[in-house]
C-alpha positions as CSV (number, residue, x, y, z in Angstrom):
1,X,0.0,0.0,0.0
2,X,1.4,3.4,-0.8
3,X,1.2,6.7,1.4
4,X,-1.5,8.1,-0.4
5,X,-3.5,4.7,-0.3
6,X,-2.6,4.8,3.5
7,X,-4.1,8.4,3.8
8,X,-6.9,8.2,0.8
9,X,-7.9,4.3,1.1
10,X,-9.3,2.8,-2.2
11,X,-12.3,1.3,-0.8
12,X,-14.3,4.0,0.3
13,X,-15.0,7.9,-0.3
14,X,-12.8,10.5,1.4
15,X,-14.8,13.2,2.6
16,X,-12.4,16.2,3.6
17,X,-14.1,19.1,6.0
18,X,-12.7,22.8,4.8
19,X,-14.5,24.9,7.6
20,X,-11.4,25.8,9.5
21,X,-9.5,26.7,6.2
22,X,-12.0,27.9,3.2
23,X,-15.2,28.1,5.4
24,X,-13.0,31.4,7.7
25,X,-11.6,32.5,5.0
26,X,-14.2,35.4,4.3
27,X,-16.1,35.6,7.6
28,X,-16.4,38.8,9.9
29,X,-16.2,37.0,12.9
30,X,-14.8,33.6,14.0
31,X,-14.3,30.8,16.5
32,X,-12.1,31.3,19.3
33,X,-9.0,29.1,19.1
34,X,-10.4,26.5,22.1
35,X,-13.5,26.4,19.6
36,X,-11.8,25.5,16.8
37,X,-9.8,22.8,18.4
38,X,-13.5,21.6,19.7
39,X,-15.0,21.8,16.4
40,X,-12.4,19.9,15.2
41,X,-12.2,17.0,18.0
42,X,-15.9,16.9,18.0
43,X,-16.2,16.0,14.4
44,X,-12.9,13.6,14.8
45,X,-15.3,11.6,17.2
46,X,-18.1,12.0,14.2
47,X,-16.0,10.0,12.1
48,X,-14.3,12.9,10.2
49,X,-10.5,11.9,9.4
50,X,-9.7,14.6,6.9
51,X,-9.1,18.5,7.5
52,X,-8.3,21.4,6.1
53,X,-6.6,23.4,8.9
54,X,-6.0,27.0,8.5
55,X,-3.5,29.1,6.0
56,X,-0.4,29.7,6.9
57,X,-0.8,33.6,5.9
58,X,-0.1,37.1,7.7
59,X,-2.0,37.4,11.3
60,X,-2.5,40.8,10.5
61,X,-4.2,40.6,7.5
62,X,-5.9,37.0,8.3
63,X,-5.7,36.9,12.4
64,X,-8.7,34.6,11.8
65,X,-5.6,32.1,10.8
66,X,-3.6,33.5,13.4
67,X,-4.2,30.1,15.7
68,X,-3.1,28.0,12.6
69,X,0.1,26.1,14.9
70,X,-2.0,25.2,17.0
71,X,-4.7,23.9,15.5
72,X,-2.1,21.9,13.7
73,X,-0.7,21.1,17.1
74,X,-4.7,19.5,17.8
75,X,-4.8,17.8,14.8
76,X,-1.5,15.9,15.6
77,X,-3.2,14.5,18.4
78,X,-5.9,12.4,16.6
79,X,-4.6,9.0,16.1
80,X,-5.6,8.3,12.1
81,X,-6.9,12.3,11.6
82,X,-4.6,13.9,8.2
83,X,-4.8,17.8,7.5
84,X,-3.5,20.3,4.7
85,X,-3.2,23.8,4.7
86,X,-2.9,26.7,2.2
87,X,0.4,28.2,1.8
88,X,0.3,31.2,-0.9
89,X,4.4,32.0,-1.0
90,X,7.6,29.9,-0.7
91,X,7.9,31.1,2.8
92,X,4.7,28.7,3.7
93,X,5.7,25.5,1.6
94,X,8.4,24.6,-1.3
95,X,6.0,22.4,-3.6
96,X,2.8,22.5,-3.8
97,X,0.4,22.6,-6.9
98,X,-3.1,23.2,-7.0
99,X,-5.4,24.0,-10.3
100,X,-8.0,26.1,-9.1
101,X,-10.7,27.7,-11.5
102,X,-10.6,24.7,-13.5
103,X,-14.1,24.7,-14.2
104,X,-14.9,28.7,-14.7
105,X,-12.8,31.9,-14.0
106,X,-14.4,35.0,-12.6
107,X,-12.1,37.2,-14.9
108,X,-11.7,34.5,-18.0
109,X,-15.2,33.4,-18.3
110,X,-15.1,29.8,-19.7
111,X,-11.9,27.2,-19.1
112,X,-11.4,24.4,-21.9
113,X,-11.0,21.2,-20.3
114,X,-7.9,20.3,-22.8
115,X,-6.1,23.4,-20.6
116,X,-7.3,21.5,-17.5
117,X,-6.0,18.5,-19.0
118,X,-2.3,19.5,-19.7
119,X,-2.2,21.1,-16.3
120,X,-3.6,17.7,-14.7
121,X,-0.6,16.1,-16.9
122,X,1.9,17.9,-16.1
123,X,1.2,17.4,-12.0
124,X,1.2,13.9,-12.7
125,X,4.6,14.0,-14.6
126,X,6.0,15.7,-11.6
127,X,5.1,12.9,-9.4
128,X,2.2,14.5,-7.3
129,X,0.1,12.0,-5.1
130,X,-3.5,12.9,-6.1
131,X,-4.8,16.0,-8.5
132,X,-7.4,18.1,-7.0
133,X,-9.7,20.0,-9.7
134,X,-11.7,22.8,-8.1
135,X,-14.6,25.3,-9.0
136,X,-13.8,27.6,-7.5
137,X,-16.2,30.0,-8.0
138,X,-18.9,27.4,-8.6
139,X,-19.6,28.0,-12.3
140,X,-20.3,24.1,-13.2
141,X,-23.2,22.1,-13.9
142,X,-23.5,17.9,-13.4
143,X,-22.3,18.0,-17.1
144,X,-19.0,19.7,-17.4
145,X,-18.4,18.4,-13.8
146,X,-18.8,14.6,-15.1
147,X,-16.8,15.0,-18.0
148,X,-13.4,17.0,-16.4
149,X,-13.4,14.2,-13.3
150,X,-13.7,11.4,-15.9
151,X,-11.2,12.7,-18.1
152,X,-8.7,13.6,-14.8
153,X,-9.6,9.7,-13.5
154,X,-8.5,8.1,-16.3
155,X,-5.2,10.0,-16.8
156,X,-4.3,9.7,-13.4
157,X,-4.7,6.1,-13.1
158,X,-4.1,4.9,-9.3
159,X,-3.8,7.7,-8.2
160,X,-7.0,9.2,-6.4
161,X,-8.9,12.5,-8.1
162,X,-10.3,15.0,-5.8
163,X,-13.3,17.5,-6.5
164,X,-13.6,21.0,-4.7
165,X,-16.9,22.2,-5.5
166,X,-18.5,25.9,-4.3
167,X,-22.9,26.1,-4.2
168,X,-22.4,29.4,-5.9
169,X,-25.7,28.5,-8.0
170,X,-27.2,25.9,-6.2
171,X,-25.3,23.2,-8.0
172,X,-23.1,21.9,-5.7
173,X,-24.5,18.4,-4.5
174,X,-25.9,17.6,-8.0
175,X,-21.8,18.4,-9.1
176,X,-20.5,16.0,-6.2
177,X,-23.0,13.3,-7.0
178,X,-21.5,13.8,-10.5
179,X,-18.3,13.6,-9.7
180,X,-18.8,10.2,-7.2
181,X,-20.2,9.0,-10.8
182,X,-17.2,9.8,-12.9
183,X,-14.7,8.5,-10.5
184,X,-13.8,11.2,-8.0
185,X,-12.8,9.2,-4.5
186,X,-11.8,12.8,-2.3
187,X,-14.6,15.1,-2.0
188,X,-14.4,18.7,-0.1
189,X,-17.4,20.2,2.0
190,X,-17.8,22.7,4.5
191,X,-19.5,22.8,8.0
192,X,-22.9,24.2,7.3
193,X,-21.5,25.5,4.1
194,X,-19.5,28.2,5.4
195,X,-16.9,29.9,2.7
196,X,-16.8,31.6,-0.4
197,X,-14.3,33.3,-2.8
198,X,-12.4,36.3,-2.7
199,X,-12.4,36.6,-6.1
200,X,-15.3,36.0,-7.0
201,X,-17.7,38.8,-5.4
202,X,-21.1,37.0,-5.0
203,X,-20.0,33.3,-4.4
204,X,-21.2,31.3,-1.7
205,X,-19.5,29.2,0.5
206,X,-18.7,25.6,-0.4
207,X,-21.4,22.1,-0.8
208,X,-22.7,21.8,2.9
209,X,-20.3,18.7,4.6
210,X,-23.3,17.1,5.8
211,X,-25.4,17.4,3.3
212,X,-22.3,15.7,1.2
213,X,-22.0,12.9,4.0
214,X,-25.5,11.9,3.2
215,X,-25.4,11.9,-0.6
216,X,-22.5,9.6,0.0
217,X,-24.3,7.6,2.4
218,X,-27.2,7.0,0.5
219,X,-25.4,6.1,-2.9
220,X,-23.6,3.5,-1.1
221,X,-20.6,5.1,-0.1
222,X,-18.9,4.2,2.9
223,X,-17.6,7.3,4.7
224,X,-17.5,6.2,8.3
225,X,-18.9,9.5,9.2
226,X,-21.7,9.5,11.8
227,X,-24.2,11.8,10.7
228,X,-25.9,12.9,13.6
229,X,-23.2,13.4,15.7
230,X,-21.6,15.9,12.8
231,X,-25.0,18.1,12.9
232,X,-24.5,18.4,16.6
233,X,-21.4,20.4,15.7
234,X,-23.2,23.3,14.2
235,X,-23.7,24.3,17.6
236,X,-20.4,25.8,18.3
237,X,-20.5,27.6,14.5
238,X,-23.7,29.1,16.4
239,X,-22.8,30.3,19.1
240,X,-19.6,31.8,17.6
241,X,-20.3,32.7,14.7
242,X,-24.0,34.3,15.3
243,X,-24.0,36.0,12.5
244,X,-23.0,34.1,9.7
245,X,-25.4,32.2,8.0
246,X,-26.0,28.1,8.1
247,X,-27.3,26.1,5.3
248,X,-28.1,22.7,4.9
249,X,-31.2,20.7,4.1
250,X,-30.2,17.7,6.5
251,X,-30.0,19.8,9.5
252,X,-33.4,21.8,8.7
253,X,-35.4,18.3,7.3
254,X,-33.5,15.7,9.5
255,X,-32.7,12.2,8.3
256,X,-35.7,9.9,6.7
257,X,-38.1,8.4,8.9
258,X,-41.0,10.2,8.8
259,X,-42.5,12.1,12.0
260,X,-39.2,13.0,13.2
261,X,-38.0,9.9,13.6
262,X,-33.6,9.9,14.0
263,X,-34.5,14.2,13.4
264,X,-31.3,15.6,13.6
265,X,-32.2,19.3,13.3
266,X,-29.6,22.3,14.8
267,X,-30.6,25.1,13.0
C-alpha cells in the first residue's frame, strides 16, 4: 500500500471538512481558538479523518488564521486524523500545486478542459500523489463536472482524483454526485457551508459537509462518518459565529423516517 492509499484508502470515499481553512476564509467573525480545536475534536469523534486546517498567511491581514500552529498542534493528536493547509508564498511550503478555477474563472469566463487537461498532466509527470480539480467560484453544472473528473480519472490512473466544488448556483451536490459517478474518490465540503471566494464577489460558501456525507451515504458510499453526531457540531458555529449564516437541508429536514424519527435538526 502506498502513502497516499494509506491516507486516501481505495475502498471507500474520502470526505475532507474545509471549515477551518476555506469556510474562515471570508467571515467577519470567528471561532475562538479552544472552539476550533472543539470543532475539530468533536467532528474527529463523528468519524471525520480529513481537515483542512488554517492558512499559513499574515496574522495581521488574516488573524482569523492567526491560531493555525495550533490547530495543527490538535490535529497531531488524533490517532488516524490527516490535515493540509494553504500556503500562498515559498515562505509557507516549497512544492505544492493546485489547479484552481478549473471549471470557470471569474475574470476569464469559460476554461477548456484540454487546458485543465495538460495542467492535470503535467502534476502527474511531476510525481504528485492525487490531482485536486476545483470550482472555484462554482460555475459548473453535473455535465462539465462529469466529463473533467472522468477525463482527470482516467489519466491519473491509481492515483485518487479530488473534486472541490462551491454552491455558488445551487449546483453543488448535483456536481458532487457527478463527480462520485465519474470516479472522483476525495470530495471537499464545509460545516454548514461556510466559505466563499475572494475573487469572485457574489460566491457562496462551499457544498454543505453534511449534506455531502448523506449523498454519500445513500449512494452506497462508505464514509465512516456518523451523521448525527456531525450536525450536533453546528452548535459551536452558532454560538460563535452568530451572525454568519447556516445552510443545509439535512439539519433543517432531519434524516428519513418520517414524524421526526432519527430528526437531527440544529438550526
Amino acid at each position: 500500500m502506498t502513502r497516499v492509499q494509506d491516507i486516501y484508502p481505495d475502498d471507500r470515499v474520502s470526505l475532507r471538512e474545509v471549515g477551518l481553512r476555506d469556510g474562515l476564509q471570508l467571515v467577519k467573525t470567528f471561532p475562538s481558538t479552544a472552539a476550533k480545536q472543539r470543532w475539530m475534536r468533536q467532528e474527529y469523534g463523528a468519524g471525520v479523518r480529513h481537515f483542512e486546517v488554517g492558512s499559513f498567511l499574515p496574522a495581521t491581514t488574516f488573524p482569523q488564521f492567526a491560531d493555525v500552529r495550533h490547530i495543527v498542534r490538535t490535529l497531531a493528536e488524533l490517532p488516524g486524523a490527516h490535515g493540509i493547509a494553504l500556503a500562498l508564498n515559498e515562505r509557507g511550503v516549497n512544492e505544492a500545486a493546485a489547479i484552481s478555477m478549473a471549471l470557470g474563472c471569474s475574470i476569464t469566463g469559460p476554461v477548456a478542459p484540454n487546458e485543465v487537461i495538460k495542467l492535470v498532466e503535467k502534476c502527474l509527470e511531476a510525481g504528485v500523489d492525487f490531482v485536486a480539480i476545483a470550482d472555484t467560484v462554482g460555475y459548473a453544472g453535473p455535465k462539465q463536472v462529469a466529463e473533467l473528473t472522468r477525463a482527470a480519472a482516467k489519466i491519473s490512473g491509481a492515483k485518487p482524483v479530488c473534486v472541490h466544488l462551491h454552491d455558488t448556483r445551487g449546483m453543488g451536490i448535483a456536481n458532487a454526485s457527478a463527480a462520485l459517478d465519474a470516479g472522483a474518490r476525495i470530495l471537499d465540503g464545509s460545516l454548514g457551508g461556510l466559505g466563499g471566494c475572494p475573487f469572485a464577489p457574489g460566491a457562496t460558501g462551499n457544498v454543505v459537509f453534511e449534506d455531502l456525507v448523506f449523498l454519500c451515504e445513500s449512494q452506497g458510499f462508505d464514509t465512516g462518518i456518523d451523521i448525527e453526531k456531525l450536525v450536533e457540531v453546528r452548535s459551536i458555529l452558532r454560538l460563535e459565529m452568530p451572525g454568519e449564516p447556516l445552510y443545509g437541508g439535512l439539519a433543517r429536514a432531519g434524516l428519513p423516517g418520517g414524524a421526526g424519527e432519527r430528526a437531527v435538526r440544529s438550526g
